[in-house]
FIMAR-461054 format. One record per residue: x, y, z of N, C-alpha, C in turn; residue in one letter. Coordinates in nm, 4 decimals, padded with zeros to 6 digits, always signed. Layout:
<recs>
<rec <X,Y,Z>,<X,Y,Z>,<X,Y,Z>,'A'> ...
</recs>
This chain:
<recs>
<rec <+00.8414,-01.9248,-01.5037>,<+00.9366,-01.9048,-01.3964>,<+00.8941,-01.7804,-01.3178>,'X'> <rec <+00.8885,-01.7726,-01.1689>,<+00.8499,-01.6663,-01.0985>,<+00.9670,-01.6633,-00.9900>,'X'> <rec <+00.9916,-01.5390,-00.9377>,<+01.0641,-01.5452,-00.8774>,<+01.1011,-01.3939,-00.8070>,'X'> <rec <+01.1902,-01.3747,-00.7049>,<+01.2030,-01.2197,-00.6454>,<+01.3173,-01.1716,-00.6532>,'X'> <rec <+01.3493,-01.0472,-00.6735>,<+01.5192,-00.9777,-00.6574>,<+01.4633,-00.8550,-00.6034>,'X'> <rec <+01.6080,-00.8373,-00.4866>,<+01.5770,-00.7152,-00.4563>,<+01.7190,-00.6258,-00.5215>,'X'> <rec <+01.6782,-00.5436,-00.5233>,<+01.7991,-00.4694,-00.6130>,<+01.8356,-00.3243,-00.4887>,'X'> <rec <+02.0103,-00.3414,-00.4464>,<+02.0803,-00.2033,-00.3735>,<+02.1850,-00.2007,-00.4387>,'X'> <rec <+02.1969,-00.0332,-00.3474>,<+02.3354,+00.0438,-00.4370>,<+02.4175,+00.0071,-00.2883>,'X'> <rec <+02.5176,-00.0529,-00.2795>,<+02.5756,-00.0506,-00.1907>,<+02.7077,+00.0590,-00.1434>,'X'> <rec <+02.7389,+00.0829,-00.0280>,<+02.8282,+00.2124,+00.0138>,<+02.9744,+00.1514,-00.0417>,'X'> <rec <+03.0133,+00.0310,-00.0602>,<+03.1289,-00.0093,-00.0524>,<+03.1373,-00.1836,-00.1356>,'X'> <rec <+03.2131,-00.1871,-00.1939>,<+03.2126,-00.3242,-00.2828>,<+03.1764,-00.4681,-00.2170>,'X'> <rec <+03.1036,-00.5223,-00.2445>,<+03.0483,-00.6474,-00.1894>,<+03.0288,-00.7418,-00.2686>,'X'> <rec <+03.1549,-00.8299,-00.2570>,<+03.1640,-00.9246,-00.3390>,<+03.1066,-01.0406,-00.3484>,'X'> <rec <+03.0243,-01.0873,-00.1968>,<+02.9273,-01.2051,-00.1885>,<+02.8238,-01.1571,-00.1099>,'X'> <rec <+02.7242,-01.2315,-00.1284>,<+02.6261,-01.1343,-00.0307>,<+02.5962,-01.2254,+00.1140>,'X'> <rec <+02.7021,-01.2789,+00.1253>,<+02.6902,-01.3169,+00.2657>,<+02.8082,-01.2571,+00.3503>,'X'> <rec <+02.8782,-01.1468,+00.2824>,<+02.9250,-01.0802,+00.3744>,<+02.8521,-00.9196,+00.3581>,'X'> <rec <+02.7178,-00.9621,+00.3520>,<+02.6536,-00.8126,+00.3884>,<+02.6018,-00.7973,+00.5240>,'X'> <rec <+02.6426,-00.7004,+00.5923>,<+02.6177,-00.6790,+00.7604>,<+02.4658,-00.6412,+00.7252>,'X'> <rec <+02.3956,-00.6874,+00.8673>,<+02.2788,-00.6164,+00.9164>,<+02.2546,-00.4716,+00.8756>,'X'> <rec <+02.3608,-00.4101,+00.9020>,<+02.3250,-00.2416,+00.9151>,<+02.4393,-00.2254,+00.8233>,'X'> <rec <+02.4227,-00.3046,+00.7026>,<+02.5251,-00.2713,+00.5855>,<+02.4539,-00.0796,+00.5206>,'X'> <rec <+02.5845,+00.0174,+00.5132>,<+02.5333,+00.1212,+00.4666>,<+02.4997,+00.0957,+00.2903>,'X'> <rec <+02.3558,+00.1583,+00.2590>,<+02.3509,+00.2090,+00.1125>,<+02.3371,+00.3392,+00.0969>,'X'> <rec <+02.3520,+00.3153,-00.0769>,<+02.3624,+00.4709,-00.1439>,<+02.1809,+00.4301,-00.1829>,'X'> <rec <+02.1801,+00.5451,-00.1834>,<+02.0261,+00.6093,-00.2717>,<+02.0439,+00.5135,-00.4319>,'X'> <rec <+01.9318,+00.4622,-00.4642>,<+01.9307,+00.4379,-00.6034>,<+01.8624,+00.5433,-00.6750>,'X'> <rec <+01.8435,+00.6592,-00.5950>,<+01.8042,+00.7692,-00.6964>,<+01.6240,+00.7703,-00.6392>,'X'> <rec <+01.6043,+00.9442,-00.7272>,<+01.5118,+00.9523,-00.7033>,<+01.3700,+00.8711,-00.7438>,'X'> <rec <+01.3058,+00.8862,-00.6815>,<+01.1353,+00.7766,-00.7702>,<+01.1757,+00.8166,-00.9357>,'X'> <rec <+01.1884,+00.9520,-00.9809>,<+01.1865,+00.9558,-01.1110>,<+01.2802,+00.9423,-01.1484>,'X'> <rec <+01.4120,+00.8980,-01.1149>,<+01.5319,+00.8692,-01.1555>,<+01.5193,+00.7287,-01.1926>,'X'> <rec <+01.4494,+00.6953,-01.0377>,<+01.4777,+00.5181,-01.1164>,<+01.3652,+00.4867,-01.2207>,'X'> <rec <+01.2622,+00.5111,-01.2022>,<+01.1692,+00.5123,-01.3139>,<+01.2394,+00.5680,-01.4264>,'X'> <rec <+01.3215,+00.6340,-01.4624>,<+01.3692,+00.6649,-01.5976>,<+01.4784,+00.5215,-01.6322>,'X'> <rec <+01.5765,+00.5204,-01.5525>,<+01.6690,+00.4053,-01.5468>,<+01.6118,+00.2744,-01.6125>,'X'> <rec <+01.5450,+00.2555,-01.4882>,<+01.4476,+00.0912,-01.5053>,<+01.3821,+00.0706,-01.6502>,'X'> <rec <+01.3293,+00.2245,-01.7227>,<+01.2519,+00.2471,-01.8139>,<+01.3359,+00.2277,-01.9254>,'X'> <rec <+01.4909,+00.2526,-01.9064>,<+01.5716,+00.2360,-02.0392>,<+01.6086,+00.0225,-02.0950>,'X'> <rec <+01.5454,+00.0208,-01.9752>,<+01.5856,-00.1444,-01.9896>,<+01.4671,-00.1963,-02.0352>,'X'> <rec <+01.3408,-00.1746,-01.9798>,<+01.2190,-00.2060,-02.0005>,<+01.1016,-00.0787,-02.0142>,'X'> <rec <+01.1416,-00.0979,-02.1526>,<+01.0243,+00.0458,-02.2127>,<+00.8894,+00.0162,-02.1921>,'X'> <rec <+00.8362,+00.0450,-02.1811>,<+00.6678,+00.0661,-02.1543>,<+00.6548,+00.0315,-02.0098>,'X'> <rec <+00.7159,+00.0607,-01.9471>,<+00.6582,+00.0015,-01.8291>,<+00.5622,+00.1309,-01.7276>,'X'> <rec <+00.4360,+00.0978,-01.6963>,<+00.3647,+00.1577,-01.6405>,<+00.3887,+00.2080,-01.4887>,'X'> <rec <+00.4371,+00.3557,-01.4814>,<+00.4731,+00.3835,-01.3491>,<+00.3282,+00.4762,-01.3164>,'X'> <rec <+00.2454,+00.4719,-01.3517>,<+00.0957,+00.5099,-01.3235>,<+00.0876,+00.5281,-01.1580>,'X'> <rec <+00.1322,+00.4388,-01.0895>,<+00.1548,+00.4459,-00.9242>,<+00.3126,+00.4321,-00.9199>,'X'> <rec <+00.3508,+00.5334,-00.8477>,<+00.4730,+00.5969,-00.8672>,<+00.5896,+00.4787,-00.7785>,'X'> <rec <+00.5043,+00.4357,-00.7054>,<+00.5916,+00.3143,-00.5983>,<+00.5549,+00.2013,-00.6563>,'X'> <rec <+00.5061,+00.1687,-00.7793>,<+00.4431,+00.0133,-00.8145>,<+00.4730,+00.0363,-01.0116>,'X'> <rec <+00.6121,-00.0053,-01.0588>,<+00.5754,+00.0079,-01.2150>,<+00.5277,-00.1776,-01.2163>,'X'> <rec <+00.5062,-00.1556,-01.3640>,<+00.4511,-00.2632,-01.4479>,<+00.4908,-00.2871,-01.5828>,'X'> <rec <+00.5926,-00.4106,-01.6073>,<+00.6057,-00.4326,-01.7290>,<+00.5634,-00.5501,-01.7874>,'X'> <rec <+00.4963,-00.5563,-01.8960>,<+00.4466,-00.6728,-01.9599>,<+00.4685,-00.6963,-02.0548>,'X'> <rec <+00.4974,-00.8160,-02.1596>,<+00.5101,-00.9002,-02.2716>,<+00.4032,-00.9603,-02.3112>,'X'> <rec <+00.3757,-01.0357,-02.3790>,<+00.3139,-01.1646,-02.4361>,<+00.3180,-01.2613,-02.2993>,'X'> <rec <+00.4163,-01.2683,-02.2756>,<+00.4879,-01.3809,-02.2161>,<+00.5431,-01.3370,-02.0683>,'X'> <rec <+00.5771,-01.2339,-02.0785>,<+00.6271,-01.2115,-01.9272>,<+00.5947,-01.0400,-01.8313>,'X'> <rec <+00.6426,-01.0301,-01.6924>,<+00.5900,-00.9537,-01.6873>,<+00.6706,-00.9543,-01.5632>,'X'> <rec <+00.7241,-00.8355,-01.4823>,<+00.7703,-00.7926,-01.3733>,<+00.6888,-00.6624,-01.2912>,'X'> <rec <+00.6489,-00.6696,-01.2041>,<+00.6310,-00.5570,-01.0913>,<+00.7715,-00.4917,-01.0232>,'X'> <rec <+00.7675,-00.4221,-01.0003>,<+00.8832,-00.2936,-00.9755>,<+00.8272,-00.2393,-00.8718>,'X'> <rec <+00.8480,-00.2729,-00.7361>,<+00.8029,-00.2238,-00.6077>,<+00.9443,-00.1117,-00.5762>,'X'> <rec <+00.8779,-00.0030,-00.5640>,<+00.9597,+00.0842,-00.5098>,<+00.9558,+00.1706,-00.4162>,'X'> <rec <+00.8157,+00.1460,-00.3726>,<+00.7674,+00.2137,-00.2173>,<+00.7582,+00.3614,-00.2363>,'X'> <rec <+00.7337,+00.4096,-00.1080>,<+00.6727,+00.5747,-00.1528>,<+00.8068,+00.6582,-00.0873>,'X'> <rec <+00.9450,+00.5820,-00.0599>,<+01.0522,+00.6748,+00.0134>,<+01.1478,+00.7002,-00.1261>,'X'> <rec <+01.1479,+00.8554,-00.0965>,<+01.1922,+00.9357,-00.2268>,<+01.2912,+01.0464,-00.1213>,'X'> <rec <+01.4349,+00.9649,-00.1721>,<+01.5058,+00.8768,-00.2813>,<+01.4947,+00.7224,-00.2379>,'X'> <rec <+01.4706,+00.6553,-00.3760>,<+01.4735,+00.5396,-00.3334>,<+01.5813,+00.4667,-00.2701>,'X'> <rec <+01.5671,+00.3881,-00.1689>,<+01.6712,+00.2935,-00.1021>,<+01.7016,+00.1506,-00.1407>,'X'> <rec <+01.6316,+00.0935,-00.2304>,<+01.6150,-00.0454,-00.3177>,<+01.5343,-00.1139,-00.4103>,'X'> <rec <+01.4891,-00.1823,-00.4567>,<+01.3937,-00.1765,-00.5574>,<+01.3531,-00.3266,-00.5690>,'X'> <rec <+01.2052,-00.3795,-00.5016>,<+01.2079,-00.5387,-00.5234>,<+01.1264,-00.5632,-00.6802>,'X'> <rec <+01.1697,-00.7044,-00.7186>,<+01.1416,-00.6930,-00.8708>,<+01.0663,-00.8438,-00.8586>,'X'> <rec <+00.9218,-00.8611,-00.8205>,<+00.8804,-00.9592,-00.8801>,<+00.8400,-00.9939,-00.9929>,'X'> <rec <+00.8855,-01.0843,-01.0761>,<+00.9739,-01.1471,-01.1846>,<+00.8874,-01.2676,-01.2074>,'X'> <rec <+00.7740,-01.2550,-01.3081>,<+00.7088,-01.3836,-01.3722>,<+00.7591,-01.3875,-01.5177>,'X'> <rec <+00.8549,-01.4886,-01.5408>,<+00.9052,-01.4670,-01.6313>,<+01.0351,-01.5501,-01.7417>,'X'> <rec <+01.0978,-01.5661,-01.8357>,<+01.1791,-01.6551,-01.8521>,<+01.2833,-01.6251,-01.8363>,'X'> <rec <+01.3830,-01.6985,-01.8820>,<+01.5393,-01.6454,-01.8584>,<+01.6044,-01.5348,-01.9309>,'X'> <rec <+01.5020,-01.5368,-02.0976>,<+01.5797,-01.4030,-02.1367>,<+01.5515,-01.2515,-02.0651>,'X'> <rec <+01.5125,-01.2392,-01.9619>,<+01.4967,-01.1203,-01.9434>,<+01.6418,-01.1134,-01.8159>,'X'> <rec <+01.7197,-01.2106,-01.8065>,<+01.7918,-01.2148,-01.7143>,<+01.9453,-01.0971,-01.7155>,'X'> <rec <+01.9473,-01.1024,-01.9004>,<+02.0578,-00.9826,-01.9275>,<+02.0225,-00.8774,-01.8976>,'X'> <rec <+01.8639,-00.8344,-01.8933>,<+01.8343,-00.7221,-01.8909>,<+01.7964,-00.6739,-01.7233>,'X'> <rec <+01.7946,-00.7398,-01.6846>,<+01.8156,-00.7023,-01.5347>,<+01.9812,-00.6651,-01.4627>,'X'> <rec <+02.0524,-00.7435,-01.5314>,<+02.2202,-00.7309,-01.4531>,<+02.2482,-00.6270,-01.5759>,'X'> <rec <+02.2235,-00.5846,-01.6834>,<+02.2691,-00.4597,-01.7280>,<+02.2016,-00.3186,-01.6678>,'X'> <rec <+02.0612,-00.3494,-01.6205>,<+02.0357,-00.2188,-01.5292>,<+02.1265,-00.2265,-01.4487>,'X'> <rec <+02.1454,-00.3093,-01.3535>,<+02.2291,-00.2943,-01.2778>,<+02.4002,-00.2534,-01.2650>,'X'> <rec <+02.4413,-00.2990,-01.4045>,<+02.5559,-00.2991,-01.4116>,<+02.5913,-00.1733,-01.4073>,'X'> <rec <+02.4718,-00.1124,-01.5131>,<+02.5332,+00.0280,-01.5238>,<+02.4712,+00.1258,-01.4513>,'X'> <rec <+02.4460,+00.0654,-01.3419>,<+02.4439,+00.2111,-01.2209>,<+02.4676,+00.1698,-01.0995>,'X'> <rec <+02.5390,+00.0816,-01.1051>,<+02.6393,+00.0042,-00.9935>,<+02.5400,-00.0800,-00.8801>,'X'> <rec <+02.4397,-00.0923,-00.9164>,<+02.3438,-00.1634,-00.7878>,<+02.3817,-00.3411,-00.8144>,'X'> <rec <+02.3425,-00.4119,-00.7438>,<+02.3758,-00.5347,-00.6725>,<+02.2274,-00.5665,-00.6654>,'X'> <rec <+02.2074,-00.6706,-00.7260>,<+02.0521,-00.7811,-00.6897>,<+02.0940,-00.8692,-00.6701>,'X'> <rec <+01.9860,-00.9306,-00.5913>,<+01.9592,-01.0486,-00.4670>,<+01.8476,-01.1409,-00.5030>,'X'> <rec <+01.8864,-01.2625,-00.4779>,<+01.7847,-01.3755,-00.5826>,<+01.7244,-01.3683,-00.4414>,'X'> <rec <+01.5843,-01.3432,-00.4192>,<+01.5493,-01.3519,-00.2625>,<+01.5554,-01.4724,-00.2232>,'X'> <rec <+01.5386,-01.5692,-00.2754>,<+01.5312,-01.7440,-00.2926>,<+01.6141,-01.7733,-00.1890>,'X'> <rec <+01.7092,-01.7540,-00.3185>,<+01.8628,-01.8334,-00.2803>,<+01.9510,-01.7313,-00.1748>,'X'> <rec <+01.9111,-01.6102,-00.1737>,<+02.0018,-01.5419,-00.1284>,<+02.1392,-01.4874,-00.1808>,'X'> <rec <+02.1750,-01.5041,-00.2579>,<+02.3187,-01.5277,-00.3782>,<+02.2435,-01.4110,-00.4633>,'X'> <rec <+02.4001,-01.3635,-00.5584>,<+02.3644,-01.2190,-00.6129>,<+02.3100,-01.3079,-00.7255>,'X'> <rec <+02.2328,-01.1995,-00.8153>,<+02.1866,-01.2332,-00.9686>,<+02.3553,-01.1887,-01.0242>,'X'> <rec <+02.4148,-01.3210,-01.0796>,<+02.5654,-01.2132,-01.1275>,<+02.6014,-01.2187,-01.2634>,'X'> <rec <+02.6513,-01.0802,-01.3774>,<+02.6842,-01.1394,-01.5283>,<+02.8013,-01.1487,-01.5325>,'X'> <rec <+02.9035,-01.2138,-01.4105>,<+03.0143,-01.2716,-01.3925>,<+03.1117,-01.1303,-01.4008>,'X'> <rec <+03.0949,-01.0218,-01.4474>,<+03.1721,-00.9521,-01.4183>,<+03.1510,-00.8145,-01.3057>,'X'> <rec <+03.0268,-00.8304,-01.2042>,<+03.0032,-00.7566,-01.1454>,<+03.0662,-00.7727,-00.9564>,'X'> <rec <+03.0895,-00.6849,-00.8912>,<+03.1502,-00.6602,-00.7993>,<+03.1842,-00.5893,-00.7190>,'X'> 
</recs>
C-alpha cells in the first residue's frame, strides 16, 4: 500500500476538511527539532540525517517525512509505503499534538474517530 498525508496544526477546530478555506490560518507544528523529536516518539529510528527529509524503515514498510527547510515547521507530508498497521501510529502522533492529516488521495482526514 502507498500512499500520501499531509499533516497541519490548524488555528481553529476543523471538523471536515472540506470546510478548510484557501488561506485557512495554521499553527507552527514546531520546530525542525521539535518535530523530529515528536515524529521520533512514534517511529524510533527514523533517520533525520537531512534535517527536511526523515526516513523510517521496517522489514516491510517505510515512510519519508518531508519537512522542508522552513523552521518552524508549517506541515509535514508523509509518503507512506506501507500497511495498515502503521495507521494507529500516525493518528496518535497526531492526536497528541493536535495536528490534523489529510489522505492526499481522497482528500478526507486520516480519522481515529475521536479527533476534531
Amino acid at each position: 500500500m502507498s500512499w500520501d498525508l499531509t499533516l497541519f496544526h490548524f488555528a481553529r477546530p476543523v471538523t471536515t476538511a472540506d470546510t478548510i478555506a484557501d488561506d485557512e490560518p495554521l499553527l507552527p507544528l514546531g520546530s525542525l527539532a521539535d518535530v523530529h523529536t515528536l515524529v521520533s516518539r512514534h517511529f524510533p529510528d527514523t533517520d533525520w540525517s537531512d534535517p527536511g527529509w526523515g526516513r523510517w524503515e521496517t522489514e516491510w514498510d517505510s515512510i519519508e517525512f518531508n519537512l522542508g527547510d522552513e523552521d518552524p515547521a508549517d506541515s509535514l507530508m508523509l509518503h507512506v509505503r506501507a500497511g495498515p498497521d502503521v495507521i494507529p501510529k500516525i493518528q496518535a502522533l497526531c492526536r497528541e499534538n493536535g495536528w490534523r492529516c489529510i489522505d492526499c488521495a481522497s482528500g478526507e482526514f486520516l480519522s481515529s474517530g475521536d479527533d476534531g
